[in-house]
C-alpha positions in Angstrom: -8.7 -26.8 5.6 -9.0 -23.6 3.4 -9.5 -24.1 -0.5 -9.5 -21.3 -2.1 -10.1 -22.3 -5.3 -13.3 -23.4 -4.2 -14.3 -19.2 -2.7 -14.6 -17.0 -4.9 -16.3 -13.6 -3.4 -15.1 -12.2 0.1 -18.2 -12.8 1.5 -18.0 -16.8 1.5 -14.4 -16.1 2.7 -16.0 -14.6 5.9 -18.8 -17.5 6.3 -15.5 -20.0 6.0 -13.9 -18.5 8.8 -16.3 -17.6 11.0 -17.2 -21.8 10.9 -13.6 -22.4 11.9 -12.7 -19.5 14.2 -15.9 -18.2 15.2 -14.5 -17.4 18.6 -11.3 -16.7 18.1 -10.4 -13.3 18.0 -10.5 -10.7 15.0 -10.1 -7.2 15.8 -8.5 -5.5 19.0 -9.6 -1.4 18.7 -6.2 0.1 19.4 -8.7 3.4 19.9 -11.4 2.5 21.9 -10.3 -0.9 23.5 -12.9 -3.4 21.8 -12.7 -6.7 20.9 -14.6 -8.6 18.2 -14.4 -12.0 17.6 -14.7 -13.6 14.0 -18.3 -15.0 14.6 -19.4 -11.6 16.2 -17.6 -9.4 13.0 -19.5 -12.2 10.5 -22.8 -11.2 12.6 -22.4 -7.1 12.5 -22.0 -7.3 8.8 -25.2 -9.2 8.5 -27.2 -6.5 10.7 -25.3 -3.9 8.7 -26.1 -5.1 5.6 -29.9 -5.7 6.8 -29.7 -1.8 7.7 -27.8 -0.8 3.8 -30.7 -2.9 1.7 -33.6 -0.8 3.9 -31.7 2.5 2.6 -31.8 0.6 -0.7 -28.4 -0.8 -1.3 -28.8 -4.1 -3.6 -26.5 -6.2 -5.8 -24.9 -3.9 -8.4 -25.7 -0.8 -6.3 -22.6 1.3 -6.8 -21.5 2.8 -3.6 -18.6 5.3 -2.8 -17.5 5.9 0.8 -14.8 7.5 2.1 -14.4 6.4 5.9 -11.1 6.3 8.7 -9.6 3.4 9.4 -12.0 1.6 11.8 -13.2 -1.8 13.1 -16.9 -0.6 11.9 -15.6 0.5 8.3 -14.1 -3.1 7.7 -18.0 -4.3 8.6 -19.4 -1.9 6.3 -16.9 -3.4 3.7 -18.2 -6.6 4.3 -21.9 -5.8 4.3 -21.8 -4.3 0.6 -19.9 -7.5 -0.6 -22.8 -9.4 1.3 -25.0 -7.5 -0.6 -23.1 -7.7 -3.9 -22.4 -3.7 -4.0 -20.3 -2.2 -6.2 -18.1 -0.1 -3.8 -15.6 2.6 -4.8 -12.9 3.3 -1.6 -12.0 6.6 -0.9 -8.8 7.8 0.8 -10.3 10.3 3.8 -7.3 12.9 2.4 -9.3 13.4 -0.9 -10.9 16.5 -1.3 -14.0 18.0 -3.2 -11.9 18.2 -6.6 -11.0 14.6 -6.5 -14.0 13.4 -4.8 -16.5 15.1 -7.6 -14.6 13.5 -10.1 -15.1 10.0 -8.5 -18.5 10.4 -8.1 -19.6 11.2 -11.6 -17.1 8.8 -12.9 -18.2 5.8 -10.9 -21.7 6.8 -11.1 -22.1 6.5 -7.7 -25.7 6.3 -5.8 -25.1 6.4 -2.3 -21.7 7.9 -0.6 -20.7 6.9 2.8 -19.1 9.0 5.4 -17.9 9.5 8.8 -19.7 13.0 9.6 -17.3 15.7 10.8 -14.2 13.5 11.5 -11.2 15.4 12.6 -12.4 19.3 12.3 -13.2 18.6 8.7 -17.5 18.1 7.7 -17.3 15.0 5.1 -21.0 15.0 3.8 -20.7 18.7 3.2 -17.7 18.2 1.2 -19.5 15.6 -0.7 -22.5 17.4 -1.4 -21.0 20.5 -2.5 -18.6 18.0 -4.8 -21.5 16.1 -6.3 -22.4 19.3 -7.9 -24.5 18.0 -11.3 -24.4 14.7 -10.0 -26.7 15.9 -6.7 -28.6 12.3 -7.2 -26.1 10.8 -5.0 -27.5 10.2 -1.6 -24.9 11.2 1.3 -25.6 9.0 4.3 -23.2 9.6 7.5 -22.1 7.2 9.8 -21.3 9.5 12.5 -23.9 7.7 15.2 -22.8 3.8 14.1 -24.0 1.5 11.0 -27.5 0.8 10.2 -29.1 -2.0 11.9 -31.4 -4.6 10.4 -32.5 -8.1 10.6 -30.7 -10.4 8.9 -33.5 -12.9 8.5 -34.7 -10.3 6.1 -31.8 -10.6 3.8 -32.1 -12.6 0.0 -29.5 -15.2 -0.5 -25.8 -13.7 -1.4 -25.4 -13.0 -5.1 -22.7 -15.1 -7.1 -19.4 -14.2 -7.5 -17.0 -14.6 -10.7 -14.4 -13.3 -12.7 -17.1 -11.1 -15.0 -18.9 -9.0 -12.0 -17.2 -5.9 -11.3 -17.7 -5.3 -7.8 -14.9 -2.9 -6.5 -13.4 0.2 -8.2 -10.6 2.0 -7.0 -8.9 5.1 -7.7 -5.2 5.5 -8.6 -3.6 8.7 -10.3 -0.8 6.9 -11.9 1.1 8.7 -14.5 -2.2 10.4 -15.4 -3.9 14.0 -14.9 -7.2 12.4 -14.0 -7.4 9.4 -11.6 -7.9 6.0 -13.0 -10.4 4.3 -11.9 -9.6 0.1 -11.8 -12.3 -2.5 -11.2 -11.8 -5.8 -9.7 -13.8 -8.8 -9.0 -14.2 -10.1 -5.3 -12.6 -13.1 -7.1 -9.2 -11.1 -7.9 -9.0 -9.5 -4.8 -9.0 -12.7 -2.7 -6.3 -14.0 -4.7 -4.4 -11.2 -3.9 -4.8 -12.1 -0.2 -4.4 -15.5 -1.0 -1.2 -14.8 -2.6 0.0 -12.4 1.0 -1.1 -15.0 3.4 0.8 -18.1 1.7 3.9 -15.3 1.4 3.7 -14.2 5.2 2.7 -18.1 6.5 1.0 -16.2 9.3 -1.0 -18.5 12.2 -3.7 -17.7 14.9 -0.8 -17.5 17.0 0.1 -14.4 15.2 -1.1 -10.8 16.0 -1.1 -8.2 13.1 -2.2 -4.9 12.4 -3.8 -2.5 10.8 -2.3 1.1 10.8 -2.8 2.2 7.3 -5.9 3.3 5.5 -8.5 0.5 5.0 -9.5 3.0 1.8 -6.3 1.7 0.4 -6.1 -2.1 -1.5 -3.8 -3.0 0.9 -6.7 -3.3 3.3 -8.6 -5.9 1.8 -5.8 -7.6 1.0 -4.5 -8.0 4.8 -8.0 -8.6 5.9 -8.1 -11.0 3.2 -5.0 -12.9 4.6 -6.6 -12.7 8.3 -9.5 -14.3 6.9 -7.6 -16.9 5.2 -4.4 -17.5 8.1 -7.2 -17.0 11.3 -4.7 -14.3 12.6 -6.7 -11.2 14.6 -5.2 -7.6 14.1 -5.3 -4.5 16.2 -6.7 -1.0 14.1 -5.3 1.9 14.6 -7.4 5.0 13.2 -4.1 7.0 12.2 -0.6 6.2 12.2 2.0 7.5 14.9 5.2 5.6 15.3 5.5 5.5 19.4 2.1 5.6 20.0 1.8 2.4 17.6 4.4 0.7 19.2 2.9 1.3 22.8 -0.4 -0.4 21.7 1.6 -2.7 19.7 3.0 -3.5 23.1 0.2 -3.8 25.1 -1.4 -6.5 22.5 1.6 -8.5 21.6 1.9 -7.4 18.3 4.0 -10.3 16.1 4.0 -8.4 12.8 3.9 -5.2 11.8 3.8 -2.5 8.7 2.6 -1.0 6.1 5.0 0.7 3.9 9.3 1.6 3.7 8.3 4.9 5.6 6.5 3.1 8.6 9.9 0.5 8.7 11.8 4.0 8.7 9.4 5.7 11.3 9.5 2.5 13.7 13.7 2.6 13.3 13.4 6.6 14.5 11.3 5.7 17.1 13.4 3.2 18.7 16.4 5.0 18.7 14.6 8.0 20.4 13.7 5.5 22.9 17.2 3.7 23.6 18.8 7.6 23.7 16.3 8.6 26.5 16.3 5.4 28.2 19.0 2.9 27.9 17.5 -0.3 29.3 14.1 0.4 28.0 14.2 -3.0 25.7 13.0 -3.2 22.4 10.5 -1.2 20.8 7.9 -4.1 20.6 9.5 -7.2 22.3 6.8 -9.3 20.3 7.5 -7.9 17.2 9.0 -10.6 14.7 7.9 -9.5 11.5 7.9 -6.2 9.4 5.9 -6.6 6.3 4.8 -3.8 3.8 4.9 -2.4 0.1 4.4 0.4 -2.0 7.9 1.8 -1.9 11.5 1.0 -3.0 13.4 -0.7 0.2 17.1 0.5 0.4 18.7 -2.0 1.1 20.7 -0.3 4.3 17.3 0.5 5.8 16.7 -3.2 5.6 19.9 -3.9 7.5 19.9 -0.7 9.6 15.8 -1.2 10.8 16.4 -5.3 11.2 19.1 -4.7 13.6 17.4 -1.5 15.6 13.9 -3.4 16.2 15.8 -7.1 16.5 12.7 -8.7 13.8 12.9 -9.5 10.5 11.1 -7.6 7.1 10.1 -9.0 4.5 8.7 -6.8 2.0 6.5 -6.6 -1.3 5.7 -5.6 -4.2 2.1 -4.8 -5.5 -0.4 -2.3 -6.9 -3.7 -0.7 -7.0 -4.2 -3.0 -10.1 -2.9 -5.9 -8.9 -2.6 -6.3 -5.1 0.3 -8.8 -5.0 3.0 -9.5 -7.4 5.9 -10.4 -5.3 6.6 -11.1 -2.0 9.6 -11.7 0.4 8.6 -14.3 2.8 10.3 -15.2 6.3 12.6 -18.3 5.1 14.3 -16.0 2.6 18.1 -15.2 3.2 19.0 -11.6 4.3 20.6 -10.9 0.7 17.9 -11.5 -0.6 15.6 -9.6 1.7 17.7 -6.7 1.3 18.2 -7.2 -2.1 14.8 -8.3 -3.6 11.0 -8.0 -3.6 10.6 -11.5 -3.3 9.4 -14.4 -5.8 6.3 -14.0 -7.4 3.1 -14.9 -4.9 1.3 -18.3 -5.8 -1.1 -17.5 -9.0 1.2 -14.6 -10.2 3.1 -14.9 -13.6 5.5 -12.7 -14.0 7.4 -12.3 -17.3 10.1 -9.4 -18.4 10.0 -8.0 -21.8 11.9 -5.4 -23.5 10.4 -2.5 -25.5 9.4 -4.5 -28.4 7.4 -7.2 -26.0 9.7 -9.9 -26.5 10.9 -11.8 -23.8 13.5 -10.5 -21.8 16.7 -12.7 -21.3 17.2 -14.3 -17.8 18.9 -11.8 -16.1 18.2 -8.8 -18.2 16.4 -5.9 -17.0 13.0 -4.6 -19.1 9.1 -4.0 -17.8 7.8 -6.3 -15.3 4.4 -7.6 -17.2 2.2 -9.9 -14.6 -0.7 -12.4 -15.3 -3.0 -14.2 -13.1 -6.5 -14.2 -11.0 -5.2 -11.6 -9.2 -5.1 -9.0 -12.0 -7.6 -6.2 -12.1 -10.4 -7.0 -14.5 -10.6 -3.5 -16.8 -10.2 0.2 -16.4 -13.1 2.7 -16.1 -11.5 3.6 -19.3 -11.8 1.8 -22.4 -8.6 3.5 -23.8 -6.7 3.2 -20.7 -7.2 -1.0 -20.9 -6.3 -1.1 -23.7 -3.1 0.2 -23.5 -2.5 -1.7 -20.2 -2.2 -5.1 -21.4 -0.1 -7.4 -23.9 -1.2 -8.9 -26.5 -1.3 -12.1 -24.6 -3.3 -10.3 -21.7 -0.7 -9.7 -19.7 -0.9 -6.3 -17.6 1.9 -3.7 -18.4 3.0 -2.4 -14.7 5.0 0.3 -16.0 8.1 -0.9 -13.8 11.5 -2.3 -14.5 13.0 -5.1 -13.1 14.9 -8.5 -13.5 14.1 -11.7 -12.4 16.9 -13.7 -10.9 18.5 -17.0 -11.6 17.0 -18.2 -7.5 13.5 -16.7 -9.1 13.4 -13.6 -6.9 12.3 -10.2 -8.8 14.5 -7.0 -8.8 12.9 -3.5 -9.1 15.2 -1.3 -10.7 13.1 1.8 -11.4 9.7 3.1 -13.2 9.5 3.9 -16.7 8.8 7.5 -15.3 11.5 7.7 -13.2 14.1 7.7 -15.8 16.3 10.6 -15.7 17.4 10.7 -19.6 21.1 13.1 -18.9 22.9 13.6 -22.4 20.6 11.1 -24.0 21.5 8.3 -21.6 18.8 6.4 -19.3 19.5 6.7 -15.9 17.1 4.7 -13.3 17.1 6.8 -10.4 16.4 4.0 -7.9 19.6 2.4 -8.6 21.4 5.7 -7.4 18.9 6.1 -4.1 20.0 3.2 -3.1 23.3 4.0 -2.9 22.8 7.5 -1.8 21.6 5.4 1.5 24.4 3.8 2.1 26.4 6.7 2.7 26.5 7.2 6.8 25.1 10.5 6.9 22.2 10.0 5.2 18.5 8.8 6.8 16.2 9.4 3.8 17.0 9.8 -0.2 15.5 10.5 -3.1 17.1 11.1 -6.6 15.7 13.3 -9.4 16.1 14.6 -12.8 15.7 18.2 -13.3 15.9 20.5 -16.4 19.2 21.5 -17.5 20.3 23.6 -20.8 23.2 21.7 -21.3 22.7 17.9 -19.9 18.6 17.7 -21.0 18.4 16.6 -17.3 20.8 16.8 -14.2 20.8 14.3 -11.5 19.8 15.6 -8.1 19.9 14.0 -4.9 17.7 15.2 -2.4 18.4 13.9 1.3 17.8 14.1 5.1 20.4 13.5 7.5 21.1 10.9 9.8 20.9 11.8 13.3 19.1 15.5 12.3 16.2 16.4 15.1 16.6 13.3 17.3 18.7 15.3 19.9 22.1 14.1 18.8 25.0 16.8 19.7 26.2 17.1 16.2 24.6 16.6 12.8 26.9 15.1 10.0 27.7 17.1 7.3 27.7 16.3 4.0 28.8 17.9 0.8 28.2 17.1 -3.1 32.1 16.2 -3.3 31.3 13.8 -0.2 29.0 12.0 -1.5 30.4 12.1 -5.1 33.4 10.4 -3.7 31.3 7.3 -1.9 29.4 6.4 -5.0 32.5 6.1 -6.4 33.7 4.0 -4.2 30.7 2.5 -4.8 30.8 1.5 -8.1 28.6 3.7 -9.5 29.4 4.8 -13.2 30.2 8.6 -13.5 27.2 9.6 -16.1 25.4 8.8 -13.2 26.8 11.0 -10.3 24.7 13.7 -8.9 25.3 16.6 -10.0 23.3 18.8 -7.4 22.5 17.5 -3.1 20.0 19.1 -1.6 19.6 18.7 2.3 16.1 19.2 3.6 14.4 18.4 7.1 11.9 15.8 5.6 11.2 14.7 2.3 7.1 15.4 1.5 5.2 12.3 1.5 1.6 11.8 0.2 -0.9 8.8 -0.2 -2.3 6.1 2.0 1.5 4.3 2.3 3.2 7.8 2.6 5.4 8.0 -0.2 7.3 10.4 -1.4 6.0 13.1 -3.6 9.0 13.7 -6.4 6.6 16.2 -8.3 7.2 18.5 -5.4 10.8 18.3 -5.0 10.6 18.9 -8.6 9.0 22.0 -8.9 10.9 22.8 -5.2 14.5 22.5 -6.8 14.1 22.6 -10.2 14.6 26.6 -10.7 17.6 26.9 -8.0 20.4 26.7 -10.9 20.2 27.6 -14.4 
């Protein structure tokens, strides 16, 4: 029976499973066709990290890589915790401006890469990045991982709450990214906290489409590790071609973020329109699980019906995996409605702007406490401005908790459009902008205005725009106007501007969208 209050670094987490499962099934390459068992994933990561300690990788050896979602990058993850490295993920979309920074801040010694991956040359990018900081040693894994004896390898290093042993890279609502360090000891909490949500079994098969780079993939490998569920990989991320693969293993759950539960919806329908009696997308599909973005609440109702599962979606961050979760007993109102109750270990409290406690009910920041919270910032400064003066972390986000204890985002502190001196949260308006029948995708911003301070702008694609339909719906500011109305939405807060665009620009691991651009995109079209 798993304990996890008796594990405390990811690498025990693997010796616990591999006991259990060893030859059950862990990893089906949706690329390449292998199959690795749990027992034979547990043994790779000991010859791999027999091969990192001959290049001179050790406990506290600080080590950046940057690597595509792949069965051998998840075992080179697992040989540095073996080792007790200090490793520093890297999204394979970063560049040489955000990679140099990374380097010099983390004070990285070795950097990891795939070699030329997709036309682009990593460990020239790297090098030329380093610049002052050319003491980095670049090693590529184009030809495999390094290969050792494991006989040769000193006992694991201890874990705890007080060893830094991951730091990852957010930008936040800063110029320069943040860097955030976590123990071994938060992050399996965080997938402690997912795998009691999800109640996933070994009869379940998951996957893994998004970047590992990201924390959401130690997190779900976290949860594999503790559930005994195997997942299929998938380097990069196209709907159909996921769902055929997705087919061909038996997928059961499914995900990543709002825009992959919005990407699997197009994808169906494209199918049913060219082929009537195709079936279902992915007949095995029961699940659709994800994060990172605001779920509107008629894409919940609109993707549930299309692809005949259910979704139950998140809430988290790069400084705390999991906060809140939706799990598969939940009704659909509050599915649709809600991220969920807190995970197991989370604490979540609201508070208004002068840090006392919210009332029940009552929207303010959403402050969370509990072993899943990153340990510190990179930046002295930036901690301590993070936390409460009980030590609870400040997300940034406001939200509500419910009398049935589920947790309601509302908006980001960021995200406030401020329109004659009034706060306006422009998630509450998205969500209503997707409600109307026209519209696929919406996002809702504030931009400059002479006489308002700010103007609300709604920026949307339309439903039914590029998948072959005959006709497009049309849709007009006084169109829309009128359903929000109807809607109940106060009149302070109707747009003011629409915008109709072929696709909203998306950025990041979970593909979200990029306001900042449709900023600077619309922001100058009226004076």
């Amino acid at each position: 029976m798993f304990e996890p209050a008796r594990i405390r670094t990811l690498w025990e987490l693997v010796e616990y499973r591999a006991r259990a499962s060893g030859d059950a099934p862990m990893f089906f390459d949706g690329d390449g066709g292998r199959t690795a068992t749990f027992g034979e994933v547990r043994q790779a990561a000991l010859r791999a990290a027999a091969g990192f300690r001959e290049l001179g990788i050790g406990p506290g050896t600080r080590v950046m890589w940057q690597l595509p979602t792949r069965v051998d990058t998840v075992v080179a993850s697992l040989a540095l915790a073996r080792l007790g490295a200090v490793q520093t993920p890297v999204l394979h979309l970063h560049r040489a401006r955000e990679v140099g920074f990374i380097l010099a801040e983390s004070a990285a010694e070795f950097a990891l890469v795939p070699g030329v991956w997709r036309g682009f040359d990593y460990p020239a990018m790297v090098r030329g990045a380093a610049g002052e900081h050319s003491a980095v040693r670049v090693v590529s894994l184009a030809d495999g991982l390094p290969d050792g004896d494991p006989d040769a390898l000193p006992e694991p290093p201890e874990g705890g709450d007080d060893r830094t042993r991951w730091i990852y890279y957010t930008s936040g609502t800063t110029a320069a990214p943040k860097g955030v360090e976590h123990t071994d000891a938060s992050l399996v909490a965080g997938g402690v906290g997912l795998a009691t949500a999800l109640g996933m079994s070994a009869d379940d098969i998951g996957s893994i489409a998004f970047p590992y780079a990201h924390i959401a993939g130690p997190d779900y490998v976290i949860a594999m590790l503790v559930s005994g569920f195997p997942a299929v990989v998938l380097e990069t991320f196209d709907a159909a071609r996921a769902a055929e693969v997705y087919r061909r293993h038996g997928v059961t759950m499914a995900g990543g973020s709002t825009a992959f539960y919005q990407a699997f919806h197009e994808a169906s329908r494209r199918r049913r329109a060219a082929a009537p009696d195709a079936g279902p997308l992915i007949p095995s599909l029961r699940l659709l699980s994800g994060g990172g973005a605001p779920l509107p609440a008629e894409l919940y109702r609109a993707a549930g019906r299309e692809l005949d599962c259910a979704i139950v979606h998140g809430y988290g961050m790069t400084e705390c995996p999991m906060i809140a979760m939706g799990t598969p007993y939940d009704s659909d109102e509050q599915l649709a409605h809600t991220v969920g109750r807190p995970v197991a270990g989370a604490r979540v409290r609201i508070v208004r702007p002068d840090g006392s406690p919210a009332a029940p009910g009552e929207t303010g920041e959403v402050t969370v406490g509990g072993p899943m919270v990153f340990r510190r910032y990179t930046d002295p400064a930036l901690t301590a401005e993070a936390f409460t003066a009980d030590g609870a972390f400040r997300t940034g986000d406001l939200g509500r908790l419910r009398a049935d204890g589920h947790l309601v985002l509302t908006g980001r502190l960021k995200d406030i459009i401020i329109r004659k001196g009034e706060n306006i949260s422009a998630q509450e308006i998205e969500d209503l902008v997707h409600t109307h029948p026209a519209v696929a995708e919406a996002a809702v911003i504030g931009l400059p205005d002479r006489e308002r301070g700010e103007r609300v702008c709604a920026v949307v694609t339309l439903a039914g725009a590029g998948d072959g339909a005959t006709a497009t719906p049309r849709l007009t500011l006084a169109d829309l106007t009128a359903h929000l109305r109807a809607a109940g939405l106060m009149t302070q807060k109707l747009p003011e501007q629409l915008e109709i665009t072929e696709a909203l620009p998306r950025g990041g691991p979970l593909n979200k969208v990029v306001k900042a651009a449709l900023r600077e995109r619309y922001g100058a079209l009226r004076t």
